[in-house]
C-alpha angles and dihedrals in degrees: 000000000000125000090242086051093041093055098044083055088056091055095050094049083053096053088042091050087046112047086039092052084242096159104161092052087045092052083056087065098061132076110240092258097040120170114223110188114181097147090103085058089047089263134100147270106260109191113194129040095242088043088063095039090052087048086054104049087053091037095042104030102110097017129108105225132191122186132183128176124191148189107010133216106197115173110181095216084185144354082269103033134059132166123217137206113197126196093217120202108168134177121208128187123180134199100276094029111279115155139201128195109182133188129189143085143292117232116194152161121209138196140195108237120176082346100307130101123239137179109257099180131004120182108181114203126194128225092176141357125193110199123187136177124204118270111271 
């Protein structure tokens, strides 16, 4: 399997673990130190992987995800580096009703560690976000 292979692997299984509340196979994706920017998405900057995983299971924990990335644009800088694009399309419920359809890019960095490669740093930027409320 190639790098480029390997890593778009990586970002499926995050998606799946996510979507599935898997957190113990998300946190697997993600270098120890990770960086999670999410401020340009009106969100925060997570440092840790168990910190963001920790952030999820409180954010997430009710609500109904969908995630779908496309078309990516993987460059191995490395044998042991690699950047990411991500065409980003996600789907957030929340209890009550609340939903989120969100639309933007992922923007990361990778690296091979043991032989496997992580995310090391994620920022996630918005072109568009469509937010409804249940009728009254």
């Amino acid at each position: 399997m190639s790098d480029s292979d390997a890593i778009q692997r990586l970002k499926a299984r995050y998606f799946r673990t996510m979507d599935t509340k898997d957190w113990d196979g998300m946190r697997s994706v993600f270098a120890d130190d990770v960086v999670m920017d999410t401020s340009q998405a009106g969100g925060s900057c997570i440092t840790g992987a168990d910190a963001f995983i920790q952030f999820l299971q409180e954010m997430l924990a009710d609500a109904v995800t969908v995630h779908q990335g496309h078309m990516p644009e993987i460059d191995v800088t490395s044998p042991t580096t690699a950047t990411g694009v991500w065409a980003l399309h996600d789907i957030v419920i929340f209890p009550g009703g609340t939903r989120l359809d969100g639309y933007g890019h992922y923007h990361e960095t990778y690296e091979k560690l043991d032989g496997e490669w992580k995310i090391t740093s994620s920022t996630l930027t918005r072109l568009h976000a469509d937010f409804t409320t249940p009728a009254s």
